[in-house]
C-alpha positions in Angstrom: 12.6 -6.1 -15.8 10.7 -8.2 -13.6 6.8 -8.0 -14.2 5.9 -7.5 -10.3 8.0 -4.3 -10.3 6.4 -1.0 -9.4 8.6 0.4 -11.9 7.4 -2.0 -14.4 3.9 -1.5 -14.3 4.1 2.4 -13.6 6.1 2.6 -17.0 3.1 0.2 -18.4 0.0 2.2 -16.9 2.2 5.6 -18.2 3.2 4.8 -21.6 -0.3 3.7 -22.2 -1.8 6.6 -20.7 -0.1 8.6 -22.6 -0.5 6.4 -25.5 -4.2 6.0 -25.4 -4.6 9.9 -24.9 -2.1 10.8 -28.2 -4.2 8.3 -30.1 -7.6 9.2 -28.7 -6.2 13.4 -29.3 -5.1 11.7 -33.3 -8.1 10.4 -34.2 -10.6 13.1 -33.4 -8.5 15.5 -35.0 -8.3 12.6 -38.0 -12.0 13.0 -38.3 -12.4 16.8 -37.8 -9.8 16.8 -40.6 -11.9 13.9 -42.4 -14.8 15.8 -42.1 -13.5 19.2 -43.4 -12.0 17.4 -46.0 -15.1 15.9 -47.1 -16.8 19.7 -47.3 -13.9 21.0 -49.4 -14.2 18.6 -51.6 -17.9 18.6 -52.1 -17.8 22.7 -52.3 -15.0 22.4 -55.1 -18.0 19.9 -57.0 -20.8 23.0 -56.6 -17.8 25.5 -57.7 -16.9 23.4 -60.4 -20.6 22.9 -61.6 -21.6 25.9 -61.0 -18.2 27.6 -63.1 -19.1 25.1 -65.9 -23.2 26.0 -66.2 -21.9 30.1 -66.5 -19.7 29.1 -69.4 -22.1 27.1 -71.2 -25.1 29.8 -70.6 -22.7 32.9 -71.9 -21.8 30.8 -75.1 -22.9 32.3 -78.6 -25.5 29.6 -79.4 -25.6 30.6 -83.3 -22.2 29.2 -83.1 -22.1 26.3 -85.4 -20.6 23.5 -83.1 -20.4 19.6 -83.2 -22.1 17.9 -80.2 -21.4 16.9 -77.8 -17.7 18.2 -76.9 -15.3 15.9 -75.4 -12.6 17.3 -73.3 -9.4 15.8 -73.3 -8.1 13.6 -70.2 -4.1 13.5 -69.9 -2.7 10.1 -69.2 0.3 10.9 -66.7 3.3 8.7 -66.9 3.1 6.3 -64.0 5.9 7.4 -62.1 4.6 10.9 -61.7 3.4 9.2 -58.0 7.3 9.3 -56.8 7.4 12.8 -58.1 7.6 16.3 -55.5 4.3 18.5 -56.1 6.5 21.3 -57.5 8.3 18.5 -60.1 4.1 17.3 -60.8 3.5 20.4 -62.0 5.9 20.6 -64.8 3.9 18.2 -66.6 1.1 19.7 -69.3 -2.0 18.0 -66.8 -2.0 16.6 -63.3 -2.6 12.8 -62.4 -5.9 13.7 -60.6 -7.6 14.6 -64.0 -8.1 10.7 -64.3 -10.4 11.0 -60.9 -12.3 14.3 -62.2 -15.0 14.2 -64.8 -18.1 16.5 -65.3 -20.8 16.2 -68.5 -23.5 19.3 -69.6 -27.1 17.8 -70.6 -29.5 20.1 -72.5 -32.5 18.5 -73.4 -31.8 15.5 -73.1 -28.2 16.2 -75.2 -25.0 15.9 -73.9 -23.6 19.3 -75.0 -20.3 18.9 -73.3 -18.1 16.2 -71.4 -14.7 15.0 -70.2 -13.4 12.1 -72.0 -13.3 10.1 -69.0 -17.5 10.2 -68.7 -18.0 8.8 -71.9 -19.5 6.2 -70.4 -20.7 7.1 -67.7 -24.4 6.1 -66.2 -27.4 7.8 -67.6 -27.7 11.3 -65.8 -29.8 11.5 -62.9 -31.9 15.0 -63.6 -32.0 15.5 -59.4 -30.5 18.9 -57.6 -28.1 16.9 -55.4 -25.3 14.9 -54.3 -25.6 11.6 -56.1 -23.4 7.9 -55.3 -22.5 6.5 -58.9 -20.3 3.8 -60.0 -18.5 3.2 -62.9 -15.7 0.5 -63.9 -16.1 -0.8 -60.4 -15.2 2.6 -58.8 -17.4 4.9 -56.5 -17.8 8.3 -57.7 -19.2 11.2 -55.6 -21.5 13.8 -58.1 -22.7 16.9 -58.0 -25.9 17.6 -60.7 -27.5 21.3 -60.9 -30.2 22.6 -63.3 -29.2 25.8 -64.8 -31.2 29.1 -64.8 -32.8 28.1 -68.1 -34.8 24.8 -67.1 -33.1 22.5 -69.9 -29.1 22.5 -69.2 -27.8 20.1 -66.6 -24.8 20.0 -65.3 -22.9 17.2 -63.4 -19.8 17.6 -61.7 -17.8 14.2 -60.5 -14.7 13.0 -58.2 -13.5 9.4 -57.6 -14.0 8.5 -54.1 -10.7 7.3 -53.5 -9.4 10.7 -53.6 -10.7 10.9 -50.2 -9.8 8.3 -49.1 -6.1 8.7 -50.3 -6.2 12.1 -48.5 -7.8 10.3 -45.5 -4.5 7.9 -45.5 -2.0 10.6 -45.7 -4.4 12.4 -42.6 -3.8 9.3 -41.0 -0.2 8.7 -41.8 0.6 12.2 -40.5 -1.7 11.8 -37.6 0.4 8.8 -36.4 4.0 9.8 -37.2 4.5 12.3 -34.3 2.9 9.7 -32.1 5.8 6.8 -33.5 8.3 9.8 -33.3 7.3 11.0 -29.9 6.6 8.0 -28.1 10.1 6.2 -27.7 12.0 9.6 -26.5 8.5 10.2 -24.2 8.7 6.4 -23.0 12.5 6.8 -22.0 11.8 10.6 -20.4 8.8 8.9 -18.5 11.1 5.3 -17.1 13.8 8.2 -15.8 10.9 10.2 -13.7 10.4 6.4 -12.0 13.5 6.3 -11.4 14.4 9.5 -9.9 10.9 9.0 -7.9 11.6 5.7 -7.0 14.8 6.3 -5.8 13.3 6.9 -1.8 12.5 3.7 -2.0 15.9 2.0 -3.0 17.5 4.4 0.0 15.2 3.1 1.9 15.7 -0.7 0.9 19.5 -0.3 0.9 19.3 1.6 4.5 17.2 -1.1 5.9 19.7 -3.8 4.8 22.7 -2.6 6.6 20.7 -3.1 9.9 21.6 -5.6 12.0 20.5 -7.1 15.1 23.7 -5.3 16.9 22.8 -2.4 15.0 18.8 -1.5 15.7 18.8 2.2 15.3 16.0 4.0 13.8 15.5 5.1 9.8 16.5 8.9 9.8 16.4 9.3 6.3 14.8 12.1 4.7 11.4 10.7 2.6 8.7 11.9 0.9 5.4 12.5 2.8 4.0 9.5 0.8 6.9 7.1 2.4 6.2 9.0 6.3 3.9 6.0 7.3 6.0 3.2 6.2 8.9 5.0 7.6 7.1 5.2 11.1 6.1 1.5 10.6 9.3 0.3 10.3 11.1 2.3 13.2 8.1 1.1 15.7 9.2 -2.1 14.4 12.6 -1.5 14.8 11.8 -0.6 17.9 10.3 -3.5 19.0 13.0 -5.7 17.8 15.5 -4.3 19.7 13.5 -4.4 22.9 12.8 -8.1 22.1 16.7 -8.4 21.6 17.7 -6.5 24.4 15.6 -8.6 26.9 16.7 -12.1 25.3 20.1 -11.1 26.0 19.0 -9.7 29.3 17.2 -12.9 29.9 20.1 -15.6 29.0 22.3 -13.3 31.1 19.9 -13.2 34.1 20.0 -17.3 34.1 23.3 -17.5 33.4 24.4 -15.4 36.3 21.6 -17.1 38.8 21.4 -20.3 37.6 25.2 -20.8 38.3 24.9 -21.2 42.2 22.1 -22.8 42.7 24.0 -25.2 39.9 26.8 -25.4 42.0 25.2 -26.3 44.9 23.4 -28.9 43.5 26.4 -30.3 42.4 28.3 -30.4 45.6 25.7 -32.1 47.1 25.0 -34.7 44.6 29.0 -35.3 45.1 28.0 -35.8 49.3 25.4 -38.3 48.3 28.1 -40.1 46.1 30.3 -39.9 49.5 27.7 -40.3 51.8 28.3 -43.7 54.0 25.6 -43.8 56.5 22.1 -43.2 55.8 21.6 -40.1 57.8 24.2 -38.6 55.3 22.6 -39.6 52.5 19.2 -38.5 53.5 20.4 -35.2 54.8 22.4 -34.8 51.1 19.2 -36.1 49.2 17.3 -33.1 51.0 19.8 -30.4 49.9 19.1 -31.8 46.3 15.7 -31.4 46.4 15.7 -28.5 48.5 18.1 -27.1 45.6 16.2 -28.1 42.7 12.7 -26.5 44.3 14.5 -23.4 44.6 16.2 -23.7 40.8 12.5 -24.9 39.5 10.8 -21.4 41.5 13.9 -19.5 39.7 13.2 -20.3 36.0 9.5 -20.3 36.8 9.6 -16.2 38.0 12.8 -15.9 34.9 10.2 -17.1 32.2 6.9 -15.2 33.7 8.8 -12.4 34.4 10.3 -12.5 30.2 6.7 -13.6 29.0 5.2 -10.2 30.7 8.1 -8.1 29.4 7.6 -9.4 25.9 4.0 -8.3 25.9 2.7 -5.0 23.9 -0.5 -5.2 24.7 -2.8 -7.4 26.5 -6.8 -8.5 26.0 -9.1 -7.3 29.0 -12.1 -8.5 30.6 -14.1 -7.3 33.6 -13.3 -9.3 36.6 -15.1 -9.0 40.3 -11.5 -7.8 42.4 -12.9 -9.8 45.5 -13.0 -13.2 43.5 -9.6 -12.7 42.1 -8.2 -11.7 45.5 -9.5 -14.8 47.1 -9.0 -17.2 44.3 -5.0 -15.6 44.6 -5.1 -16.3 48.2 -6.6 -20.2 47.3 -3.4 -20.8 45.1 -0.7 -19.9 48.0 0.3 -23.0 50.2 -1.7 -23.5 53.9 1.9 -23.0 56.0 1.7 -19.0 53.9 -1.8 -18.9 55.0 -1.3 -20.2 58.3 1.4 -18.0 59.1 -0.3 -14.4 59.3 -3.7 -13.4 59.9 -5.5 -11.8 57.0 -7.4 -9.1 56.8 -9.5 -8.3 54.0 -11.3 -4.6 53.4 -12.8 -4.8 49.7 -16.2 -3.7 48.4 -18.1 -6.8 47.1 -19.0 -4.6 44.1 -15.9 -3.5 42.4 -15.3 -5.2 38.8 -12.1 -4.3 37.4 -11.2 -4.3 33.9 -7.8 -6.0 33.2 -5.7 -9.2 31.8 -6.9 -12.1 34.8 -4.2 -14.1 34.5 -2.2 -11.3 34.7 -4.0 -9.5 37.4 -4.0 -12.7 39.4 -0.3 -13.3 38.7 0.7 -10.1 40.4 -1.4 -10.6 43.4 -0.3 -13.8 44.2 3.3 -12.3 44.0 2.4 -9.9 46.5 0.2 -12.0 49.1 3.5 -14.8 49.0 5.7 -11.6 49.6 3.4 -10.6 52.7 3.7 -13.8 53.9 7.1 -14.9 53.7 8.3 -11.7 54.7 5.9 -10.4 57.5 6.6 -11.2 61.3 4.9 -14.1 62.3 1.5 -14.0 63.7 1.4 -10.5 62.3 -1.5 -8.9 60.2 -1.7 -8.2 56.6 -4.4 -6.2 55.1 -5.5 -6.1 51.5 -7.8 -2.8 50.8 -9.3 -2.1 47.8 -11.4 1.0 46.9 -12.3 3.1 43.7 -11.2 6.4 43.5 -13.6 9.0 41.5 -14.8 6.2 39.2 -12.1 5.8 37.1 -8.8 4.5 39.5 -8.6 1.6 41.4 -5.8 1.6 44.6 -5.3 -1.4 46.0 -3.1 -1.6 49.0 -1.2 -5.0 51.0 0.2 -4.0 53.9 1.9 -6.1 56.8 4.3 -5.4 59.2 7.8 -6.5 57.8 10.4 -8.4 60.0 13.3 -5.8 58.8 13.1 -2.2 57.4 13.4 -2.6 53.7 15.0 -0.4 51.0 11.8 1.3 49.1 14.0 2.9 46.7 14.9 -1.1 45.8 11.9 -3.0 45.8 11.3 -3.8 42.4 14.6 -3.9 40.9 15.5 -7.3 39.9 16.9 -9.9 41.4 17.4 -7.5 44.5 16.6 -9.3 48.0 17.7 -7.8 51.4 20.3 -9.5 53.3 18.0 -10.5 56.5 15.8 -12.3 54.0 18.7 -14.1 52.2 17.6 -17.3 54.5 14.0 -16.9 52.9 13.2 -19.0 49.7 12.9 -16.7 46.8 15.1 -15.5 44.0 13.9 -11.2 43.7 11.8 -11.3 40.4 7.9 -10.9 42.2 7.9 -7.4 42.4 9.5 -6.8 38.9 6.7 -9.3 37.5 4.3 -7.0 39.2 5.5 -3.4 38.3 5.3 -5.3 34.7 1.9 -6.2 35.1 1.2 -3.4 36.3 2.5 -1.6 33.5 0.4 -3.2 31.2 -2.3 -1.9 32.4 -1.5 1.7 32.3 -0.8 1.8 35.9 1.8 1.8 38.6 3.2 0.4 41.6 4.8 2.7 44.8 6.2 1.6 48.2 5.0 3.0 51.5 7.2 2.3 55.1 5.3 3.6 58.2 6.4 2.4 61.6 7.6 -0.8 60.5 4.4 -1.0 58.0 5.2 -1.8 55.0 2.5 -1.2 52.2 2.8 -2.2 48.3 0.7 -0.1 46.4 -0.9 -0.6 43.0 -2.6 1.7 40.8 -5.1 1.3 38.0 -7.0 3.3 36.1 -10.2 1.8 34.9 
């Protein structure tokens, strides 16, 4: 499993999770045990004591006995430690006598002991619990004084009782975590699965697409999987625009590059069979004529694909009657010289928009007045701001032939009067584009041979 996997490091952060909270759950429940433990053992001392002082205080003390009396200790053989608890009881003793003493002091006379506290430290005459070690071995005592002010009575347990007890605590606080943990760790990589399992839909659904196949993810997923889902089908989206209009765009060449091609051809063949020099001028011509119009063609083909590839565009605030004029600046003098222009625009109207853009389409539209207006006519550019928030402006001139409004702006469309008129149909599709853009719209308007191309912007 690869260690940059979600699945790998979700069945990491899980399993030690779950981990961490068994073991934190084990050991406080090892020391609550510890701790009772501990009591029960130190309650069994008093008992013990306690048991032994009433004994010694009902004896007879006319009784003639030999002190001080020593108690037996059993030896256990050492394999009694394999044995079962019901087997260790068969025996005539148990192995923990070894770790068990007690000793009974009257004044200052040891009245009565186990044999293994013969040797044992001098009592310490203290009410208490008391640390004492003997033969290297901690031992945990219990010393009382008795109703009568003389006897004393010490009860004792080796320490490692406790802590044997505090091993098998242990031991059988960490088996069910061993025992549980594998089955839990392959219970917990199966939930990843089955919740991971959008995902590898999703990556296997993804990778049948193909650039002839761009349709949107339908696929059922879980809320958490909505946005990605959404993400990719915008994207998807976009693609297939971008693919569509590449194909749309070689297509468009193809198709209008192939006569103007062709004519440039023919005539580069009349130059090769041109003999006089009028025929070789008048050939040369054609070819540059030709290649003008081929140069104007892939000029409007690229602007036109650069605009329809944009999402989005950056805006500044422009002054309309500098952009209008600085469009007007860019068109050759015989366009300028051809119509009278009339201009009707408020010095103080900024517009917020793309410039280049902006100036783009104008200069698309005051070439189109030009070229296609009757000579010595008048075109009229009118801006104004309608309640604050949309700009109309309008171009209006009076056109040489009555043109198809439900046309203009189709693509490559050009009427058959203006056939004789260099251009190649792509100005007005740059400019609904642009328009577009902007959140806005372009509409024709023919009145009495009027024609007006109007654009609308909301600002």
């Amino acid at each position: 499993m690869q260690t940059n996997s979600i699945r790998f490091w979700l069945l990491i952060a899980l399993n030690s999770i779950v981990l961490a909270s068994l073991s934190f759950t084990a050991y406080v429940s090892y020391q609550d045990a510890l701790h009772e433990l501990d009591e029960m053992y130190d309650a069994q001392l008093v008992r013990n004591a306690r048991l032994i002082g009433a004994l010694v205080e009902s004896a007879d003390p006319a009784a003639q006995t030999h002190y001080p009396i020593v108690i037996a200790t059993l030896e256990l053989p050492a394999n009694g430690e394999t044995l079962s608890s019901a087997q260790e009881r068969s025996f005539s003793g148990h192995k923990y006598e070894q770790k068990l003493a007690f000793q009974v002091w009257r004044n200052n006379a040891l009245l009565l002991q186990s044999e293994n506290s013969v040797n044992f430290p001098e009592l310490v005459k203290l009410d208490g619990f008391h640390e004492i070690v003997y033969q290297h071995t901690l031992w945990i005592a219990y010393v009382t004084l008795l109703s009568d002010g003389e006897t004393w009575v010490m009860t004792a347990q080796r320490e490692d009782i406790r802590e044997e007890m505090s091993a098998y605590l242990a031991l059988a606080q960490i088996r069910p975590i061993l025992v549980v943990m594998i089955p839990l760790s392959v219970f917990i990589y199966l939930i990843i699965g089955l919740t991971l399992r959008p995902l590898r839909l999703l990556e296997q659904t993804i990778s049948t697409k193909s650039p002839e196949q761009l349709s949107e993810i339908t696929l059922p997923l879980p809320t958490e999987l909505q946005p990605i889902k959404l993400a990719i089908n915008q994207l998807i989206n976009r693609v297939s625009h971008y693919v569509t209009q590449e194909k749309r765009f070689v297509s468009d060449a193809a198709h209008e590059l192939r006569t103007p091609i062709s004519v440039l051809q023919l005539h580069a063949e009349n130059l090769q069979e041109a003999t006089k020099p009028e025929e070789t001028a008048i050939a040369v011509d054609s070819i540059l004529d030709g290649s003008r119009k081929m140069t104007h063609l892939v000029n409007q083909l690229l602007q036109l694909n650069r605009i329809e590839s944009l999402a989005e565009t950056s805006y500044s605030t422009i002054n309309l009657t500098e952009l209008i004029q600085n469009s007007l600046s860019l068109l050759p003098f015989i366009m300028l010289d051809r119509i009278k222009w009339k201009l009707d625009i408020p010095e103080n109207i900024n517009i917020k928009g793309d410039e280049f853009l902006l100036g783009l389409a104008l200069r698309n539209l005051l070439e189109n007045a030009a070229k296609y207006a009757v000579p010595e006519s008048e075109a009229v550019v009118k801006a104004q701001l309608e309640d604050d928030s949309v700009l109309h402006i309008s171009i209006s001139n009076k056109a040489q032939s009555l043109p198809d409004t439900d046309r203009m702006g189709d693509r490559f469309f050009r009427h058959q009067v203006h056939q004789h008129i260099e251009g190649c149909g792509l100005g007005l599709s740059i400019v609904e584009h642009v328009a577009k853009l902007h959140g806005g719209s372009v509409f024709y308007q023919l009145d009495n041979q009027i024609l007006s191309v109007n654009i609308i912007l909301p600002q």
